[in-house]
N, CA, C and O of each residue as an XYZ file, in Angstrom:
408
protein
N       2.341      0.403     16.292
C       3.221      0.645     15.159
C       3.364     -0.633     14.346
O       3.554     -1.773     14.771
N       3.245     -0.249     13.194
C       3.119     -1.666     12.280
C       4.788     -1.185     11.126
O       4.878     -0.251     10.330
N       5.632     -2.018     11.409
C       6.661     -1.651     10.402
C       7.212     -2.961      9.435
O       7.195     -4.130      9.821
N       7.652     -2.554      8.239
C       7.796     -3.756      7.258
C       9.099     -2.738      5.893
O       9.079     -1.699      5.233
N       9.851     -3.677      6.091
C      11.034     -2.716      5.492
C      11.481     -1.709      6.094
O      11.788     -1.730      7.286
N      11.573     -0.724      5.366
C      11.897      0.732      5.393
C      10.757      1.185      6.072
O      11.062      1.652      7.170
N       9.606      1.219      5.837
C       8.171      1.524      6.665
C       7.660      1.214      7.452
O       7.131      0.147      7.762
N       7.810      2.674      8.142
C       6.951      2.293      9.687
C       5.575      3.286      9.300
O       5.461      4.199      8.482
N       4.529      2.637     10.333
C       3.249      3.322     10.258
C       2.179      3.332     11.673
O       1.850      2.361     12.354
N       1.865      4.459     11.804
C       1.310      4.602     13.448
C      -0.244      4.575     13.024
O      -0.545      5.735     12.743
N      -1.449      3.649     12.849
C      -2.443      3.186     12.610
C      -3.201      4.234     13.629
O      -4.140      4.836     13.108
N      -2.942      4.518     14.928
C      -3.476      5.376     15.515
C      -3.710      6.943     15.413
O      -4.700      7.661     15.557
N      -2.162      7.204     15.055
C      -2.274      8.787     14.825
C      -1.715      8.567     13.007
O      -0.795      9.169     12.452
N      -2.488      7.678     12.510
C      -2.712      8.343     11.106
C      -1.199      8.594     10.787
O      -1.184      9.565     10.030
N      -0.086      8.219     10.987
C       1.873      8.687     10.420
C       2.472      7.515      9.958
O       2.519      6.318     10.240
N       3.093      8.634      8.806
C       3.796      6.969      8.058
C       5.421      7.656      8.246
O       5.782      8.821      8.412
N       6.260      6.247      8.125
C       7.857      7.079      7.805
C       8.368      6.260      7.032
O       7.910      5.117      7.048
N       9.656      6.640      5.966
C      10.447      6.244      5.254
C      11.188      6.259      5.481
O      11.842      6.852      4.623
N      12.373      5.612      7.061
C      13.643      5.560      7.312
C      12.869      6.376      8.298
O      11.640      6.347      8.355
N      13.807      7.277      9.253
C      13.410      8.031      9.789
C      12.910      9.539      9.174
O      13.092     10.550      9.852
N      12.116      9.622      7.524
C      11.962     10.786      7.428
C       9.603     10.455      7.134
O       9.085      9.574      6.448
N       9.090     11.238      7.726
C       7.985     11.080      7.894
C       7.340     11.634      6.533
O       7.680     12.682      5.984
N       5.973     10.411      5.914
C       5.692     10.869      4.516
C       4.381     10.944      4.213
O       3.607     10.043      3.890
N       4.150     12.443      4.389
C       2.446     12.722      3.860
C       1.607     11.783      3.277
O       1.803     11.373      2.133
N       0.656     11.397      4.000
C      -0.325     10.366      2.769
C      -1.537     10.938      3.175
O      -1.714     11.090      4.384
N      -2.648     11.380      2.155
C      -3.618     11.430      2.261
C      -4.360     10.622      3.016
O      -3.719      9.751      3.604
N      -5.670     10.643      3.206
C      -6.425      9.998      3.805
C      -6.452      8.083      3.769
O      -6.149      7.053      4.371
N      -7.301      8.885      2.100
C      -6.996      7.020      1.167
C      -5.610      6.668      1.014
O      -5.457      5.460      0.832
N      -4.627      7.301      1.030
C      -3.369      6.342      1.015
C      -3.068      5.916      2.152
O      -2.570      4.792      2.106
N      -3.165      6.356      3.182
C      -2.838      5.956      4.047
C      -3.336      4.592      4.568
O      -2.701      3.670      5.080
N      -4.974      4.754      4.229
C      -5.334      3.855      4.284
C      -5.417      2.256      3.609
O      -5.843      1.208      4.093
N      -4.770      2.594      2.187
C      -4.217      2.052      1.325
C      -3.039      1.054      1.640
O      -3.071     -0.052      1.101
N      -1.811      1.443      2.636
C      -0.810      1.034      2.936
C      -1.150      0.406      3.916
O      -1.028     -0.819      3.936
N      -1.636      1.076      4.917
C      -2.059      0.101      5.989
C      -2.975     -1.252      5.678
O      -2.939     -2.172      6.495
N      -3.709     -1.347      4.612
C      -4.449     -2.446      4.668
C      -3.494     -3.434      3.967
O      -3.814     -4.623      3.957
N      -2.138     -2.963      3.274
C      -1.631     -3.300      2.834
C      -0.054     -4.219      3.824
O       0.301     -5.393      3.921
N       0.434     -3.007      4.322
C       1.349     -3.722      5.465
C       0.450     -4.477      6.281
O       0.966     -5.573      6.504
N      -0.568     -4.378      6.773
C      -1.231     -5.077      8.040
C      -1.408     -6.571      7.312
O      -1.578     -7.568      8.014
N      -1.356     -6.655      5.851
C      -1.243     -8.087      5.538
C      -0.244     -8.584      4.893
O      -0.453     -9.491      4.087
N       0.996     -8.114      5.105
C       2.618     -7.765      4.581
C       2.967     -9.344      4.120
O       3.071    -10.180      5.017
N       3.143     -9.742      2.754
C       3.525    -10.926      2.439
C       2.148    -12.076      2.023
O       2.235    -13.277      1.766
N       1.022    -11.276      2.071
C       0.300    -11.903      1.276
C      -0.311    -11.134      0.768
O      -0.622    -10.057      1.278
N      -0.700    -11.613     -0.635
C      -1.663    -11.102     -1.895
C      -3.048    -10.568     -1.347
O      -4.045    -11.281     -1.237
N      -3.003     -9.562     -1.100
C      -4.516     -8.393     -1.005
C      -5.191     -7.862     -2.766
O      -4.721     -7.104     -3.615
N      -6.360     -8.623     -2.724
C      -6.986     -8.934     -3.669
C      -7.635     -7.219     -3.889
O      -7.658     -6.366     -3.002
N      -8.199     -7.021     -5.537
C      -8.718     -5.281     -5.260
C      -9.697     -5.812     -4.674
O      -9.806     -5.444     -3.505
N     -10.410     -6.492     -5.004
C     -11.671     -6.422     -4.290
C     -11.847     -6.233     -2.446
O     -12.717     -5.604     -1.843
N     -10.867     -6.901     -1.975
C     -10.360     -6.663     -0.576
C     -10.653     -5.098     -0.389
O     -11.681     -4.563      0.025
N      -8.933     -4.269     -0.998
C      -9.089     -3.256     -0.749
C     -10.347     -1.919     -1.270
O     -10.669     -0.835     -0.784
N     -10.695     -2.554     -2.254
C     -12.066     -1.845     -2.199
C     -13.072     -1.569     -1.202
O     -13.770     -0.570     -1.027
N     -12.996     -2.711     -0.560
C     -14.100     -3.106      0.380
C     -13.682     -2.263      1.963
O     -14.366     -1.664      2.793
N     -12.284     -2.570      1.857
C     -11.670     -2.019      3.299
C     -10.888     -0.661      3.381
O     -10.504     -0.059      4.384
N     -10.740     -0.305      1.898
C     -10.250      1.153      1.896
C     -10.943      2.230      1.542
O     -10.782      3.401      1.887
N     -12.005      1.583      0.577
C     -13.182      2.696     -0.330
C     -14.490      2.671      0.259
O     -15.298      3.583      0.087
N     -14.829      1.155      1.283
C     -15.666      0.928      1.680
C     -17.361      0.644      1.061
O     -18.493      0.957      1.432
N     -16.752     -0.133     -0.093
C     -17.355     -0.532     -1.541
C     -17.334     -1.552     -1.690
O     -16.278     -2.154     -1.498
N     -18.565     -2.271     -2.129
C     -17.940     -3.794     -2.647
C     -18.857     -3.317     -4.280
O     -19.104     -4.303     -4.974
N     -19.322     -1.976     -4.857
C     -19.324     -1.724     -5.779
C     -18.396     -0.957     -6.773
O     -18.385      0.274     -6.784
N     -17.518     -1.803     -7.716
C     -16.883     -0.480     -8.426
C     -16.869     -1.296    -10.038
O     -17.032     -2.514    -10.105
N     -16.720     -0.704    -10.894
C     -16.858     -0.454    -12.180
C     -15.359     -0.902    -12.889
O     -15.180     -1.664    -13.839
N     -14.172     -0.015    -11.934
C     -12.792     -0.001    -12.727
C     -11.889      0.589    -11.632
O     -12.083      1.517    -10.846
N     -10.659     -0.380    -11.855
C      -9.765     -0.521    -10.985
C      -8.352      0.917    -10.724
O      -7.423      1.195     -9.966
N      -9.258      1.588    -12.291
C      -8.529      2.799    -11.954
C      -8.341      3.699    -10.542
O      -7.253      4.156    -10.190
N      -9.565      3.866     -9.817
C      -9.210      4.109     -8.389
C      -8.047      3.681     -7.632
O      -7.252      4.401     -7.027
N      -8.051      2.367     -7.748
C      -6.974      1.554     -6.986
C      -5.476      2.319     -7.556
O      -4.667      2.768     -6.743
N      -5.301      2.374     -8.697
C      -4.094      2.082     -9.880
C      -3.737      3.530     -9.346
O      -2.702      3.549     -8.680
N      -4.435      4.849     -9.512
C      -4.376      5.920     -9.245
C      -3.544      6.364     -8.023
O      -2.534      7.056     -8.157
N      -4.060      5.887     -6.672
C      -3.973      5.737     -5.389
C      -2.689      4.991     -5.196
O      -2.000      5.349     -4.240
N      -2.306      4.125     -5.861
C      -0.921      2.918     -5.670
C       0.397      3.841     -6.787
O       1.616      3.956     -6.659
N      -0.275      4.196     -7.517
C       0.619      5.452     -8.064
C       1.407      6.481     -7.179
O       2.634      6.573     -7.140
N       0.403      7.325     -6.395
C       0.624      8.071     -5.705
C       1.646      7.543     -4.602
O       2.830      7.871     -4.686
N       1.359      7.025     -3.945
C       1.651      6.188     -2.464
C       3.361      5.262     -3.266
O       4.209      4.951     -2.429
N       3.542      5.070     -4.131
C       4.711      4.445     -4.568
C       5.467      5.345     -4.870
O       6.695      5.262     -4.870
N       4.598      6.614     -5.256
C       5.894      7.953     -5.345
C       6.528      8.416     -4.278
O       7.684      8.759     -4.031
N       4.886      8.315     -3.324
C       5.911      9.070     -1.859
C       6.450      8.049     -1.194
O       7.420      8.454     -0.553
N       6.250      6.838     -1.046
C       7.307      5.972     -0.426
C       8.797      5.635     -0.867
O       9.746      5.160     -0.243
N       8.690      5.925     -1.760
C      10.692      5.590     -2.876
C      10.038      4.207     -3.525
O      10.684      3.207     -3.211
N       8.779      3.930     -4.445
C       8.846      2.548     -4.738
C       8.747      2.317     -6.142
O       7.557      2.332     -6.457
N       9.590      2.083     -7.243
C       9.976      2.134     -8.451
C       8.748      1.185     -9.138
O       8.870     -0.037     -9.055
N       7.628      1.733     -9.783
C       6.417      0.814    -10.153
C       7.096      0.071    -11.073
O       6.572     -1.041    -11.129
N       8.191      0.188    -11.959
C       9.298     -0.803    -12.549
C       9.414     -1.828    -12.121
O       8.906     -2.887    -12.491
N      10.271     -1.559    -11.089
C      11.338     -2.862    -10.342
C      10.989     -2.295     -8.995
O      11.856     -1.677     -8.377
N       9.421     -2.507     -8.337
C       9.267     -2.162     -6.620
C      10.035     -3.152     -5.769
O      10.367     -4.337     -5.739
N      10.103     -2.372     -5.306
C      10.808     -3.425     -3.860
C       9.699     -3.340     -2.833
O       9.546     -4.459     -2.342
N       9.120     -2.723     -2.473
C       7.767     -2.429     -1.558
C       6.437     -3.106     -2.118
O       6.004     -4.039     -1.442
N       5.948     -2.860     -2.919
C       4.185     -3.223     -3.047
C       4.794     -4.124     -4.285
O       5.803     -3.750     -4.883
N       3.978     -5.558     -4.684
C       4.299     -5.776     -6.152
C       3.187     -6.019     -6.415
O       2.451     -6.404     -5.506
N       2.797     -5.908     -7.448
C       1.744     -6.206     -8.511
C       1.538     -7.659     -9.103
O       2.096     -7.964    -10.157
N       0.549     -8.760     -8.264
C       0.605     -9.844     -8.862
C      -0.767    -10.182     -9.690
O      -1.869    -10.475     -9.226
N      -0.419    -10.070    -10.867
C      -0.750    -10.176    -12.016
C      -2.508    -10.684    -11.801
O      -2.599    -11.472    -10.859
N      -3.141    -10.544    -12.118
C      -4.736    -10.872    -12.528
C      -5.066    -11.592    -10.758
O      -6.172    -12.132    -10.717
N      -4.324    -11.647     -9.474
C      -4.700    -11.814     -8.348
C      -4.991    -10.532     -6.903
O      -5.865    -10.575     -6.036
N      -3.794     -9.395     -7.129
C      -4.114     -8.459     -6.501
C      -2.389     -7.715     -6.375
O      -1.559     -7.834     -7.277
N      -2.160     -7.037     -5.190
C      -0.967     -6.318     -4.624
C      -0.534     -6.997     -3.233
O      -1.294     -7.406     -2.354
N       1.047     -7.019     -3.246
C       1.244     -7.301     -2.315
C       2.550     -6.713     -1.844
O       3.631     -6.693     -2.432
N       2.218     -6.231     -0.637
C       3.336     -5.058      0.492
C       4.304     -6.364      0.735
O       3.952     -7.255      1.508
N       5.278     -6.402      0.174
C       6.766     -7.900      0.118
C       7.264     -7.441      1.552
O       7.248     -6.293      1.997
N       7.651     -8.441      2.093
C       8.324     -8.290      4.019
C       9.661     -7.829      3.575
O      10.019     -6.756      4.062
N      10.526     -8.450      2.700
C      11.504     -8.272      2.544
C      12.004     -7.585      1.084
O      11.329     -7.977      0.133
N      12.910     -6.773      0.800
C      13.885     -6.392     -0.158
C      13.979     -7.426     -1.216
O      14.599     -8.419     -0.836
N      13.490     -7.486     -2.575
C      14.316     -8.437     -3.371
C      15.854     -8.794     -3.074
O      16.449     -8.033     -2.311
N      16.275     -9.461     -3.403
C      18.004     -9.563     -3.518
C      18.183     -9.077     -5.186
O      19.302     -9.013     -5.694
């Protein structure tokens, strides 16, 4: 079990939860988060997750990614505004934050 915030995630049997309520993720999201908590507090570059979620080190446009981090921020509670979970650092990559802003 890998947990960080509010999120816990069972890498084995494929389950994610939000508090104690459990939250559907597709395949790629799932896999998405996990490559994401498993490096919780540092900057995961796309090219990273391309490589370790799409299993690509060819892609064209980052819309895949953007698409997928869309999704996965809806079903987790994560405001692409003001996230408290994943943030978006600018022209370097995403990063799953350990802790809650204040």
């Amino acid at each position: 079990m890998l947990q960080v915030q509010e999120i816990r995630i069972d890498p084995e049997n494929r389950r994610a939860w939000r508090g104690d309520e459990e939250v559907r993720l597709s395949r790629k999201e799932f896999d998405l988060v996990h490559a994401l908590i498993a490096r919780a507090g540092d900057i995961v570059t796309r090219d990273e997750l391309m490589r370790d979620v799409w299993k690509t080190t060819f892609w064209t446009s980052s819309k895949t990614i953007d698409v997928h981090l869309g999704w996965v921020r809806r079903k987790l509670g994560d405001d692409s505004r003001r996230p408290h979970l994943i943030t978006t650092i600018r022209g370097q990559g995403l990063r799953f934050e350990r802790e809650a802003p204040a």
